[in-house]
C-alpha positions as protocol buffer text, in pm:
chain_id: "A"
residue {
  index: 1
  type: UNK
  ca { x: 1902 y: 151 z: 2057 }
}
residue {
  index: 2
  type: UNK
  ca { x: 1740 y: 482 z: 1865 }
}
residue {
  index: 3
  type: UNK
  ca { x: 1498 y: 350 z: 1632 }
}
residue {
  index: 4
  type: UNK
  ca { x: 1620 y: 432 z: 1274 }
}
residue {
  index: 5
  type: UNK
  ca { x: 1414 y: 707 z: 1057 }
}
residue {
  index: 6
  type: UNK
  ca { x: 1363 y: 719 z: 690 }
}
residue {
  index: 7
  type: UNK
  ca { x: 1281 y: 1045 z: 490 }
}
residue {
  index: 8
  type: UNK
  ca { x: 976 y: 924 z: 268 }
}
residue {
  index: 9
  type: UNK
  ca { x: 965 y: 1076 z: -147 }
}
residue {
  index: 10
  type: UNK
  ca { x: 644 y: 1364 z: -133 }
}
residue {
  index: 11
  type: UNK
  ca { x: 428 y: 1066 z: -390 }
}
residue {
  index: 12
  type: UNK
  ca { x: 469 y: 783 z: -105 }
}
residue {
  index: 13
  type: UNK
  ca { x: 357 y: 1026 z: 194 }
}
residue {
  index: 14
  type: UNK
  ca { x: 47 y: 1156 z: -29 }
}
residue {
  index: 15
  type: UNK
  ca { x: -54 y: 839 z: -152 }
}
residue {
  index: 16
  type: UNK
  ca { x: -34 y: 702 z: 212 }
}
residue {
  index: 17
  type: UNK
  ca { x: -288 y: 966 z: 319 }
}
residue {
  index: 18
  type: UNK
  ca { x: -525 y: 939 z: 53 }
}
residue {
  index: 19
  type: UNK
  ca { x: -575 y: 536 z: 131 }
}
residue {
  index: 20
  type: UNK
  ca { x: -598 y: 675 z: 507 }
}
residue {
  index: 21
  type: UNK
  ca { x: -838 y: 914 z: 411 }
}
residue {
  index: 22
  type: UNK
  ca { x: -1060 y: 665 z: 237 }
}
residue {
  index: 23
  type: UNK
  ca { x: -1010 y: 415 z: 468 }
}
residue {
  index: 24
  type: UNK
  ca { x: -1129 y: 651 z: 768 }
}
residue {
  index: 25
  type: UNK
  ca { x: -1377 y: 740 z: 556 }
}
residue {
  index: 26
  type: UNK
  ca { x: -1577 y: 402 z: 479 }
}
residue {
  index: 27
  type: UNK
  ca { x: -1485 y: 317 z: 864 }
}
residue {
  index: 28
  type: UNK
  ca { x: -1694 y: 634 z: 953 }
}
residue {
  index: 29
  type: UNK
  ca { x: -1970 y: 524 z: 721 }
}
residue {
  index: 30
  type: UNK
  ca { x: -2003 y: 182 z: 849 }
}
residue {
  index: 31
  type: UNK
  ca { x: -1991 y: 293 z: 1218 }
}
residue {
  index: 32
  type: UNK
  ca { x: -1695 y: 67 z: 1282 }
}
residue {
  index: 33
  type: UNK
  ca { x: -1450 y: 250 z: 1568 }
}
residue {
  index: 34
  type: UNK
  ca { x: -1064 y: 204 z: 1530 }
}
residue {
  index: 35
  type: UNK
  ca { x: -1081 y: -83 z: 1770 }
}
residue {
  index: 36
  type: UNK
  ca { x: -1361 y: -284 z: 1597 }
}
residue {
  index: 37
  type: UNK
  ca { x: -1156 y: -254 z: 1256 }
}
residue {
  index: 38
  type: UNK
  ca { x: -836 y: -324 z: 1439 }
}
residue {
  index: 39
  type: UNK
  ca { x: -1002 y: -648 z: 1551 }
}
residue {
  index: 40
  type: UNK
  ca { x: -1081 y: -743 z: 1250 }
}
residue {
  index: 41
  type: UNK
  ca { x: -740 y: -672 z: 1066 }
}
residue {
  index: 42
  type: UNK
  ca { x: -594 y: -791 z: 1374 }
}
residue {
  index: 43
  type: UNK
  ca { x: -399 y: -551 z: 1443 }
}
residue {
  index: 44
  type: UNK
  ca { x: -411 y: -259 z: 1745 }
}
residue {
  index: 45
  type: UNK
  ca { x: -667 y: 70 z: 1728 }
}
residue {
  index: 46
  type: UNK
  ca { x: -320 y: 281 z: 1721 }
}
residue {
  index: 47
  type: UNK
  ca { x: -229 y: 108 z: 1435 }
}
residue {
  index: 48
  type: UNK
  ca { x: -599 y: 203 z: 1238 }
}
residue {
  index: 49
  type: UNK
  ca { x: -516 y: 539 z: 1381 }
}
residue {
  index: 50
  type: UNK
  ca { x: -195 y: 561 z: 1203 }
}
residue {
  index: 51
  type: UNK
  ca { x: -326 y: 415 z: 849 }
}
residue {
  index: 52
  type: UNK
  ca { x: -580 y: 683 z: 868 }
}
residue {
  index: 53
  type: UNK
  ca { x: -341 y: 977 z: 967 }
}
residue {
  index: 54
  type: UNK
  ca { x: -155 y: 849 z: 656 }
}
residue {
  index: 55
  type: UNK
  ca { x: 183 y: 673 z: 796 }
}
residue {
  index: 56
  type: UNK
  ca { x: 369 y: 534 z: 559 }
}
residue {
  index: 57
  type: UNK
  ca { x: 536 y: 275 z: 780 }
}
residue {
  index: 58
  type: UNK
  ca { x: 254 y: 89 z: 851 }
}
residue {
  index: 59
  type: UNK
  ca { x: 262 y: -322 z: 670 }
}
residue {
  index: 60
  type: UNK
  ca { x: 101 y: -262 z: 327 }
}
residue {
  index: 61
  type: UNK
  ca { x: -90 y: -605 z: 400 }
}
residue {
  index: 62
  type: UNK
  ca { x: -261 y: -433 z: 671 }
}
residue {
  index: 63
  type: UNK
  ca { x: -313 y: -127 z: 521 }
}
residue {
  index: 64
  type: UNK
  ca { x: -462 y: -338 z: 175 }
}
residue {
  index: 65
  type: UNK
  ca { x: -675 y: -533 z: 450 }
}
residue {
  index: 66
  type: UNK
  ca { x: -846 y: -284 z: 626 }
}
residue {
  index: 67
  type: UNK
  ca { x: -901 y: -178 z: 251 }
}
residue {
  index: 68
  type: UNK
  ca { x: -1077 y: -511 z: 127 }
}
residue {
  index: 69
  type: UNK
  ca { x: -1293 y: -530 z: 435 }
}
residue {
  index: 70
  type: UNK
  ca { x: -1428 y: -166 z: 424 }
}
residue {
  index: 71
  type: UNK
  ca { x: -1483 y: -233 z: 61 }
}
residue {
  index: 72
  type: UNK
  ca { x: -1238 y: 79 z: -57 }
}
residue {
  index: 73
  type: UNK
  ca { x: -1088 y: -22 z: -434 }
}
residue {
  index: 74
  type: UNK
  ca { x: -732 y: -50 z: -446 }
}
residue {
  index: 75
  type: UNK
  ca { x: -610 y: 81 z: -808 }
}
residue {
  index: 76
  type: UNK
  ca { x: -922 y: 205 z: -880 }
}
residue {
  index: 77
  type: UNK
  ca { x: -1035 y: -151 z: -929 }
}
residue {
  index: 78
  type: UNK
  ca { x: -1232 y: -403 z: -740 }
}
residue {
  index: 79
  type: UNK
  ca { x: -1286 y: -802 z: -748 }
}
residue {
  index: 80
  type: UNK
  ca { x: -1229 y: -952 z: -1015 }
}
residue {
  index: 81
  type: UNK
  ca { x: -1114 y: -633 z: -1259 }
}
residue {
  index: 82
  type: UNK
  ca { x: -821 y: -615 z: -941 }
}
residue {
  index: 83
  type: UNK
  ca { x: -743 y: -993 z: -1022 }
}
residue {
  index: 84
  type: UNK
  ca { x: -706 y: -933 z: -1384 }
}
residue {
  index: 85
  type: UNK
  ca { x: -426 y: -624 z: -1266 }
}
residue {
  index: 86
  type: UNK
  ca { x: -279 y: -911 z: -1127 }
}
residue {
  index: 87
  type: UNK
  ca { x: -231 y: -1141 z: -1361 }
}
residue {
  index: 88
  type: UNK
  ca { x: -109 y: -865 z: -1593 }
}
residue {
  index: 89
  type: UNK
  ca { x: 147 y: -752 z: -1383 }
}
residue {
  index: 90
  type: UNK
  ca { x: 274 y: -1134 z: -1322 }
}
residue {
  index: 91
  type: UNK
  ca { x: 236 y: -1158 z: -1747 }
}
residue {
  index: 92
  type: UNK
  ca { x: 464 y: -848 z: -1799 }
}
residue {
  index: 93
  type: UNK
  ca { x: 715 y: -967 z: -1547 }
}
residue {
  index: 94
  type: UNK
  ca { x: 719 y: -1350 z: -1662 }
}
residue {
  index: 95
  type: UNK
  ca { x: 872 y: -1147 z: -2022 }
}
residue {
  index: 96
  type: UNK
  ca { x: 1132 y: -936 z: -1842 }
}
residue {
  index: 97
  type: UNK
  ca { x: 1459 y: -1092 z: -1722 }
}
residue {
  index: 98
  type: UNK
  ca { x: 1424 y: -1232 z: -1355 }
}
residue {
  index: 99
  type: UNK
  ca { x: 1736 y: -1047 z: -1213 }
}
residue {
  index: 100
  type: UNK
  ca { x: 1930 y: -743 z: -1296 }
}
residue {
  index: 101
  type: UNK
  ca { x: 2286 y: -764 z: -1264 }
}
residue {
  index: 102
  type: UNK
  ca { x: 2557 y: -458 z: -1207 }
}
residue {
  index: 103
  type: UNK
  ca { x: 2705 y: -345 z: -1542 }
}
residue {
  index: 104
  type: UNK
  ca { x: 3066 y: -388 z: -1541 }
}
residue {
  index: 105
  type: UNK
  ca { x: 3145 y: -89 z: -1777 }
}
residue {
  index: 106
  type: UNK
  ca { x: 3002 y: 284 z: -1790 }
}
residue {
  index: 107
  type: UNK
  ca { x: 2707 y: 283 z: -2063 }
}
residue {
  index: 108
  type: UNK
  ca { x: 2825 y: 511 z: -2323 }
}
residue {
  index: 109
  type: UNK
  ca { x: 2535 y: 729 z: -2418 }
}
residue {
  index: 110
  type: UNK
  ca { x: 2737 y: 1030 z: -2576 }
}
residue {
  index: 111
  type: UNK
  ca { x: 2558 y: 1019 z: -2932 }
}
């Protein structure tokens, strides 16, 4: 069975190479190859390889771990600034209904 493709939006496949690019960066700087961070991620060198060519299909855990251990801030925030994002985001949700459900009739927003 053909393995099904998806067409990614322009903001996902740039943001995808600029964590690659960051990530290959500190990688570089620490002298680590693809293999030796793959090891540590747990995950294969061809994987590493496609993070830092910017795939967007590779897990976003992995991609956020190979982050954390070359010490590259995710949302331009680090330790425990990044934990207080967190519990922000999980504060604005807890006030927002916890499903959406189909409207039944057309919204009428001819003013």
């Amino acid at each position: 069975m053909a393995k099904k493709t998806y067409t990614y939006a322009r903001p996902t496949v740039d943001a995808a190479q600029v964590l690659g690019a960051q990530i290959a960066r500190a990688r570089r700087a620490r002298g680590w190859t693809a293999a030796e961070l793959g090891e540590r991620v747990g995950v294969s060198a061809r994987t590493i390889s496609s993070l830092e060519h910017g795939a967007p299909t590779v897990a976003l855990g992995t991609a956020f771990e190979a982050a954390t251990l070359l010490g590259v801030p995710l949302f331009g925030a680090e330790g425990p600034e990044l934990a207080a994002l967190a519990r922000q985001g999980r504060e604005t949700l807890a006030l927002l209904p916890s499903r959406v459900y189909h409207r039944r009739e057309p919204v009428d927003d001819d003013f």
